[in-house]
C-alpha positions in Angstrom: 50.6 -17.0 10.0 51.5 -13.7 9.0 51.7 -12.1 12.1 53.2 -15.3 14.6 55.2 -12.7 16.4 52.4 -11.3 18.0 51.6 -14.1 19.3 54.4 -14.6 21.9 53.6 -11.4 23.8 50.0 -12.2 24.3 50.5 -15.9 25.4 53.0 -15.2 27.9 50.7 -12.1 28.8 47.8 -13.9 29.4 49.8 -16.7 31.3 51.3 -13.8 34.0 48.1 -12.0 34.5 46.1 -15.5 35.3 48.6 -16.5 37.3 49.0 -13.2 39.1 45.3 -13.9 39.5 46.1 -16.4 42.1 48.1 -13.5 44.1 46.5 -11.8 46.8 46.5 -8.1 46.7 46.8 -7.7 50.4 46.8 -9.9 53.2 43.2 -8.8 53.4 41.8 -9.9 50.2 42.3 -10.6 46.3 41.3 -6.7 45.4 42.5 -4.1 48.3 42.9 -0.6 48.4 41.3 1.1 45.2 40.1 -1.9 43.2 37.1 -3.0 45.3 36.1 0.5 44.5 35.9 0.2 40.8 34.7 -3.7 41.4 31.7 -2.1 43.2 30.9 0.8 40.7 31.2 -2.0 38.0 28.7 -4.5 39.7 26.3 -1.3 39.9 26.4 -0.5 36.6 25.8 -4.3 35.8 22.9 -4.7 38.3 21.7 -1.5 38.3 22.6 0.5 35.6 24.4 2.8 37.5 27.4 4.4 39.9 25.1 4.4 43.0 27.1 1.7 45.1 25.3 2.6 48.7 23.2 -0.8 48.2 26.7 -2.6 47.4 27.8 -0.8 50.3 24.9 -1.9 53.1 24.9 -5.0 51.9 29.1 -5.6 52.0 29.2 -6.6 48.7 32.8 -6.4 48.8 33.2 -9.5 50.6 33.4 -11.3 47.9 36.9 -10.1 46.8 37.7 -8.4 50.2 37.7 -9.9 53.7 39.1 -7.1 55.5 37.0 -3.9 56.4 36.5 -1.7 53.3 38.3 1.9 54.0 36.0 4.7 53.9 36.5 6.9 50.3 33.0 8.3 49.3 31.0 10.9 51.0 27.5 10.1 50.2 25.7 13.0 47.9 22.8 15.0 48.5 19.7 12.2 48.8 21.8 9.7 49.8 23.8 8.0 46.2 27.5 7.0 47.0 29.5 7.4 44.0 33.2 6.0 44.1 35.7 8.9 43.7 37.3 7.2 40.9 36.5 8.3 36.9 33.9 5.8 35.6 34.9 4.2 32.3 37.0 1.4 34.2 33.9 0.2 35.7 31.7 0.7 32.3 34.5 -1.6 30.9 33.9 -4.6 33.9 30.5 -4.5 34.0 29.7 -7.3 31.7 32.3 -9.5 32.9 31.9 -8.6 36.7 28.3 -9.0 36.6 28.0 -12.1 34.4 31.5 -13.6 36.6 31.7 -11.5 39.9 36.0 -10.2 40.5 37.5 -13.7 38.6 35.6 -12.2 35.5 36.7 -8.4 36.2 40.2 -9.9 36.4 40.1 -12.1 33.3 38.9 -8.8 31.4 42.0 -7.4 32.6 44.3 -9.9 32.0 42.6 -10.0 28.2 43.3 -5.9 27.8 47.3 -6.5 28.7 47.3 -8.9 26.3 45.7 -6.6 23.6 48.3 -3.6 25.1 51.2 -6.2 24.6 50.4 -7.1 21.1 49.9 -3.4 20.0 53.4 -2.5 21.9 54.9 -5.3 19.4 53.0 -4.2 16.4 53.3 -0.3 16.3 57.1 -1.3 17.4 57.3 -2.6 14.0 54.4 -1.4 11.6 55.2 2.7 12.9 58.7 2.7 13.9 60.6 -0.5 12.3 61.7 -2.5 15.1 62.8 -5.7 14.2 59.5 -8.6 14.5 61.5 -10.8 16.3 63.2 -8.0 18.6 59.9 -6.1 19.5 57.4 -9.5 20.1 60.6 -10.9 22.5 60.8 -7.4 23.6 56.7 -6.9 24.7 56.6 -10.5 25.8 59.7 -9.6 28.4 58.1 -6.0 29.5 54.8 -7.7 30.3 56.8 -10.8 32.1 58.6 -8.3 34.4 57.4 -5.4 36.6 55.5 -3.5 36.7 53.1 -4.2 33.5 53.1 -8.0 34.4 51.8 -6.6 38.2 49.3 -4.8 36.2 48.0 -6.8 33.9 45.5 -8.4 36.6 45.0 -6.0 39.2 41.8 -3.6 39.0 43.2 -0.2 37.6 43.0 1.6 35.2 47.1 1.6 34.0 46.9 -0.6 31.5 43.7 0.6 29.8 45.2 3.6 29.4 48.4 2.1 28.3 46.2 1.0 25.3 44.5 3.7 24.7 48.1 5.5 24.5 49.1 3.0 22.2 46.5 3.4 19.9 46.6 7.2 19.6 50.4 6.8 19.1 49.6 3.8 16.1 47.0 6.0 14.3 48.7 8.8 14.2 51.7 7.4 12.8 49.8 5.7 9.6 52.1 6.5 6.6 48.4 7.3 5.0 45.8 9.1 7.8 42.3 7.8 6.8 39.4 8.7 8.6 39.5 5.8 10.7 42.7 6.8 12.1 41.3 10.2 12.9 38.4 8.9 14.6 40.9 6.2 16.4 42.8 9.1 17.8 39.9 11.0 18.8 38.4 8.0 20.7 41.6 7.1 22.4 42.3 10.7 22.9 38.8 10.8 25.3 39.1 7.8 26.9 42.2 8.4 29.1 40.7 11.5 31.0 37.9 9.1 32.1 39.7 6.4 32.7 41.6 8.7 35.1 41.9 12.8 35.0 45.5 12.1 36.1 45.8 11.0 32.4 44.4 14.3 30.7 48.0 15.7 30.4 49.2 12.6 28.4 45.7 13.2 26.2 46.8 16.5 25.8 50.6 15.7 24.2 49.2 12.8 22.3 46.3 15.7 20.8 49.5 17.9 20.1 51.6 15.8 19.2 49.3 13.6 16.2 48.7 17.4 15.0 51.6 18.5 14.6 52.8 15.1 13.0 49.5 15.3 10.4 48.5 18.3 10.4 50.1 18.5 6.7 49.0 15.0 5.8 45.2 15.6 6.3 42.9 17.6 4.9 42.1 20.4 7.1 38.3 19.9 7.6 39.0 16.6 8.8 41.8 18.2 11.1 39.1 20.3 12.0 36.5 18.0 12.7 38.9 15.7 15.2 39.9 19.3 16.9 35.5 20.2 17.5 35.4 16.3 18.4 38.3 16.5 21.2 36.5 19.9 22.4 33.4 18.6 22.9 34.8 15.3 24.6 36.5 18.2 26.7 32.9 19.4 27.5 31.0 16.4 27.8 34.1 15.5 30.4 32.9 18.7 32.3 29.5 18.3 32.3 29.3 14.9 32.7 31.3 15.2 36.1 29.7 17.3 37.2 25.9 15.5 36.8 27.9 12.2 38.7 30.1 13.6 40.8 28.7 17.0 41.9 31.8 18.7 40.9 34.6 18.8 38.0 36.3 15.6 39.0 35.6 12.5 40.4 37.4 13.7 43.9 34.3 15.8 44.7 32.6 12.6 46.4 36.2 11.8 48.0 35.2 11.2 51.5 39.0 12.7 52.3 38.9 16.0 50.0 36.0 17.6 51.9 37.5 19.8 54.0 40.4 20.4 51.7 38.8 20.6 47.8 38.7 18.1 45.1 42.0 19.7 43.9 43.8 19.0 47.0 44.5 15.7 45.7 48.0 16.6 44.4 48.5 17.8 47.6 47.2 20.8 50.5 50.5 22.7 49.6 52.5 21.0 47.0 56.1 21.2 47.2 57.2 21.3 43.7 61.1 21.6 43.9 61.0 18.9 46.3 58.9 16.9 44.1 61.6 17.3 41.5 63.6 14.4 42.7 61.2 12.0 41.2 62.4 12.9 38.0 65.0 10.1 38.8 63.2 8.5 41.8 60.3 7.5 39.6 63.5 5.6 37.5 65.8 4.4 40.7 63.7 4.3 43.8 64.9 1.1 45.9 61.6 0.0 46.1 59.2 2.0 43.9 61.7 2.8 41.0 61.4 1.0 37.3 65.2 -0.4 37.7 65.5 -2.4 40.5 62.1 -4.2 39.4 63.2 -3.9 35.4 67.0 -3.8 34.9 66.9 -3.3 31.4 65.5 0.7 31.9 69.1 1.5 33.2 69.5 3.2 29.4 66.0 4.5 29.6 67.6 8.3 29.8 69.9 7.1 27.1 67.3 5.6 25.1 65.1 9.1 25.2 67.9 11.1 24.2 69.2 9.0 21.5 65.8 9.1 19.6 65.2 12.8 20.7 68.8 14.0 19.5 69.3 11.8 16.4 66.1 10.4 15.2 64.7 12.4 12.1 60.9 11.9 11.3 58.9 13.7 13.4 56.9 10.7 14.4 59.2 9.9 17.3 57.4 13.2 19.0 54.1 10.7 19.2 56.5 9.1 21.4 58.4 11.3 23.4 55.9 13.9 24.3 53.3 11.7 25.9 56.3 9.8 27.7 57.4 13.1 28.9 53.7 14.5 29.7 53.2 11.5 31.6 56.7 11.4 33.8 55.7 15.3 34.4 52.5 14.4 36.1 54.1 11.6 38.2 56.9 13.8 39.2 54.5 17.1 40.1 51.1 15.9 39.8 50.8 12.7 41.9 50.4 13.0 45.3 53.2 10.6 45.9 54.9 8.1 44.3 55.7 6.0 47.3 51.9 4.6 48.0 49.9 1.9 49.0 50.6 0.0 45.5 52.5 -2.3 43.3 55.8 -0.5 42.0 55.9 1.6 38.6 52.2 2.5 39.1 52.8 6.3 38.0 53.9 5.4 34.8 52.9 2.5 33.7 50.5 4.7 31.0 53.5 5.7 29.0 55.5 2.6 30.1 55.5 0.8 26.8 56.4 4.3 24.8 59.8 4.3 26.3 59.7 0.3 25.4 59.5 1.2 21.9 61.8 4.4 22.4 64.6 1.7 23.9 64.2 -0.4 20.5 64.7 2.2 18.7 67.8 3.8 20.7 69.3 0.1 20.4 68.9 -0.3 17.3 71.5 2.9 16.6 74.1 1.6 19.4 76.6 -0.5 18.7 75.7 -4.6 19.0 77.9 -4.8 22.1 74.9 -2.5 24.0 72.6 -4.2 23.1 73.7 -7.8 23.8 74.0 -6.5 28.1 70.8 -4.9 28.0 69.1 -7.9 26.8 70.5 -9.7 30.0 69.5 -7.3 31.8 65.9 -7.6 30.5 65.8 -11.3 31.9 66.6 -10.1 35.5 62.8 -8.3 35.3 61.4 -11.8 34.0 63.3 -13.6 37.4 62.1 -10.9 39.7 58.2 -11.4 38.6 58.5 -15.3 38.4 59.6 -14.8 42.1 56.9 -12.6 42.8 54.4 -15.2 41.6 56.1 -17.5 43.5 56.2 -16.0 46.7 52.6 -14.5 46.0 50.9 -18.0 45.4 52.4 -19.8 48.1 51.3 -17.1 50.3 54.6 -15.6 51.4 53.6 -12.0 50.1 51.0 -9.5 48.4 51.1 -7.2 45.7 50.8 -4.2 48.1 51.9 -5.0 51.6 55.0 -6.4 51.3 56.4 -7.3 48.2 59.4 -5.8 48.6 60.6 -8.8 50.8 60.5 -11.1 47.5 63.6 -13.3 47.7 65.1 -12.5 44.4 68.9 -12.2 43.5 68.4 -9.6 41.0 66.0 -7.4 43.2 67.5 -7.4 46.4 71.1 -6.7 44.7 69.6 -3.9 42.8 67.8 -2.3 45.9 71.5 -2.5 47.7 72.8 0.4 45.2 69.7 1.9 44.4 68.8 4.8 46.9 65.8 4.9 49.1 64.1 8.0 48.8 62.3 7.7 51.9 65.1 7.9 53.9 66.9 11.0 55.1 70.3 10.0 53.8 69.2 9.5 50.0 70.9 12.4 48.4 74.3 10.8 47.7 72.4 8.2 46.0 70.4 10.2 44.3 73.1 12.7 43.2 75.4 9.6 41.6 72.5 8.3 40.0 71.8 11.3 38.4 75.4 12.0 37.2 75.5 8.4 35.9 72.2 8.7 34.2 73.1 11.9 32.1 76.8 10.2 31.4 75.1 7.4 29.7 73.0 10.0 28.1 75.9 11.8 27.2 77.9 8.8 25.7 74.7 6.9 23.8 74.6 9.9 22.1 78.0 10.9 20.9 78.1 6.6 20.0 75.8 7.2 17.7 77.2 10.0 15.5 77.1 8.5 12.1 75.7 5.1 13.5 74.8 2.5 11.1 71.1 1.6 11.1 70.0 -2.4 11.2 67.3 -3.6 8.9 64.3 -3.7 10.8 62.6 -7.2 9.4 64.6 -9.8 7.6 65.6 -9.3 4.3 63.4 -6.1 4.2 65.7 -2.7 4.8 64.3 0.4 6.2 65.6 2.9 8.4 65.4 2.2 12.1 63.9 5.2 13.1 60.8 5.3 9.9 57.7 3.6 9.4 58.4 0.2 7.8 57.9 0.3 4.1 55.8 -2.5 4.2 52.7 -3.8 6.0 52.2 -1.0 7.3 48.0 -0.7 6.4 46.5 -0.5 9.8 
């Protein structure tokens, strides 16, 4: 089989999400918080052909998939429709399978788009940027077997979708040859994310800039133009169609707690920016919401990031860094918190495997005796989830309420030297991890002055940092 690899990354995959199936999301029910939301908006539009969930509503549809009382979120429009102040193409997505299978089916649909976003982390790892097979299908089968993708391959969000749709903008952009199909992949991927969630659109944006600037002297320039009317008119169609559903620009105008403040008050009533600041590293080391403690391996991610920004030389490393940066930006000043009611690594789970493939790459310039730890390291994400599942299915946790308590070495080591952000003695913390983050930096890249690239697939040499040579038709 010519491309076996992929095949470990979307086995183990699908065998997390179904198991994570079994999970309950809070102690009040399989789906809690948003997802009954976007379960209800997708039974409408399978039963009735549209977002109008008042009937799901009076009749406490949600039942199905969530015992406890269902919070209050929309504010019912003018004759009486309730639309769900979330964007709508999740639920177009789960329609089919929630009407045809109620949540199980929404679920399983999930479950089967991680296991699509895993096998296109492996492949663009190796067919765009020339990771090693074996390196980058071990490599997405260990990100999805950890936190927080493996959390999110089943639960009812819209992260992973637009994981893949990242993904696929970043692998048609990158073709060594840009054929109209990869044009009208990018434009397609390009629109999805703001409506799978506006809190995407600045991640759309880079991925826009970023795939011109990469082509624009690849492509003829009609067809450059053509994808740039096609963007602006998904821009429009964004607007208008908003506000024909919603009543406003963004879904948050039927937001049941944005009335008295505005739609835009959802990044907050009066943001405070410079305090917001400290996610930069937060989002990375937070005891209990950060990558780290959950993911050990992401210890170099800073490393990683400046290695490839510092010493890679095709410009196709900008597919990856800008959208990872666009989409840290908009955790760190955007969202209204990153300590919520949610799994960890929510914020950035979007642009979660770009830094995967921007670690591969970064490893693959540092000397053997890096990469050797941070493979260990990777395995203490794969024990933390496997305890996760653990607890979760014999009943001893949730995904939301308390997973923190999870009973793993690994985890509750980490979360000992790991500073707690909500706490009012964090700084310390925060101000060694910051030092010790832009040391590594630092060091990774003076280690790789010179550095000797690896051959990225066996008996095949290509520079670690370019497009593989060969197999590289999308």
């Amino acid at each position: 089989m010519a491309r076996r690899w992929l095949l470990l990354p979307v086995l183990v995959t699908l065998v997390v999400g179904l198991l994570g199936m079994g999970v309950r999301a809070t102690h009040g029910g399989q789906a809690a918080v948003d997802e009954p939301q976007y379960l209800l908006s997708a039974l409408s539009l399978a039963e009735d052909g549209n977002l109008d969930i008042s009937d799901e509503l009076a009749a406490r549809r949600w039942t199905a998939f969530h015992q406890a009382e269902l919070p209050v979120q929309t504010q019912p429009l003018p004759g009486g429709r309730a639309v769900s102040p979330h964007d709508p193409l999740l639920p177009v997505l789960l329609a089919v399978p929630m009407g045809a299978f109620g949540w199980v089916g929404a679920k399983v649909a999930m479950v089967l788009m991680a296991a699509a976003t895993a096998a296109l982390l492996a492949w663009v790892a190796v067919r765009r940027f020339g990771v090693d097979q074996r390196v980058a299908g071990v490599a997405a089968a260990v990100a999805f077997a950890s936190p927080p993708l493996g959390i999110y391959a089943q639960q009812v969000y819209p992260e992973v979708p637009a994981a893949l749709a990242t993904l696929v903008a970043v692998a048609a952009a990158s073709a060594p040859v840009i054929r109209p199909r990869h044009l009208l992949a990018l434009v397609l991927a390009v629109s999805a994310l703001p409506w799978l969630g506006l809190k995407y659109a600045a991640v759309a944006a880079a991925l826009a800039l970023g795939a011109f600037a990469v082509t624009r002297r690849r492509v003829p320039g009609r067809h450059l133009l053509w994808s740039a009317l096609a963007l602006a008119g998904s821009a429009a169609g964004y607007l208008l169609g908003h506000l024909a559903l919603y009543g406003g620009a963004t879904p948050y105008a039927t937001g049941d707690q944005f009335q008295a403040t505005g739609q835009l008050s959802v990044v907050g009533v009066h943001p405070d920016y410079v305090g917001r600041s400290l996610r930069l590293t937060g989002l990375l080391v937070d005891n209990t919401f950060g990558l780290v403690p959950w993911q050990p391996a992401l210890v170099v991610a800073v490393a990683a990031v400046a290695v490839v920004a510092v010493r890679g030389r095709l410009p196709e490393r900008w597919l990856l860094l800008a959208p990872l940066g666009a989409g840290w930006a908009t955790a760190t000043w955007v969202a209204l918190t990153m300590h919520g009611f949610w799994s960890p690594g929510r914020q950035v789970v979007v642009v979660l495997p770009l830094l995967v493939v921007v670690v591969l790459l970064a490893l693959q310039r540092l000397p053997r005796a890096v990469a050797v730890p941070v493979a260990a390291l990777s395995l203490g994400g794969v024990v933390n989830l496997a305890v996760l599942l653990a607890a979760g299915l014999a009943g001893r946790l949730t995904w939301v309420t308390d997973f923190w308590t999870a009973p793993s070495p690994v985890y509750q080591l980490l979360a000992r030297v790991t500073p707690d952000y909500r706490s009012s003695h964090f700084m310390a913390g925060h101000l060694a991890w910051v030092v010790l983050l832009l040391a590594s930096a630092a060091v990774a890249v003076r280690a790789t002055r010179g550095a000797t690239r690896h051959t990225h697939r066996v008996g095949d040499p290509a520079p670690a940092l370019s497009p593989s040579p060969k197999g590289t038709h999308a």
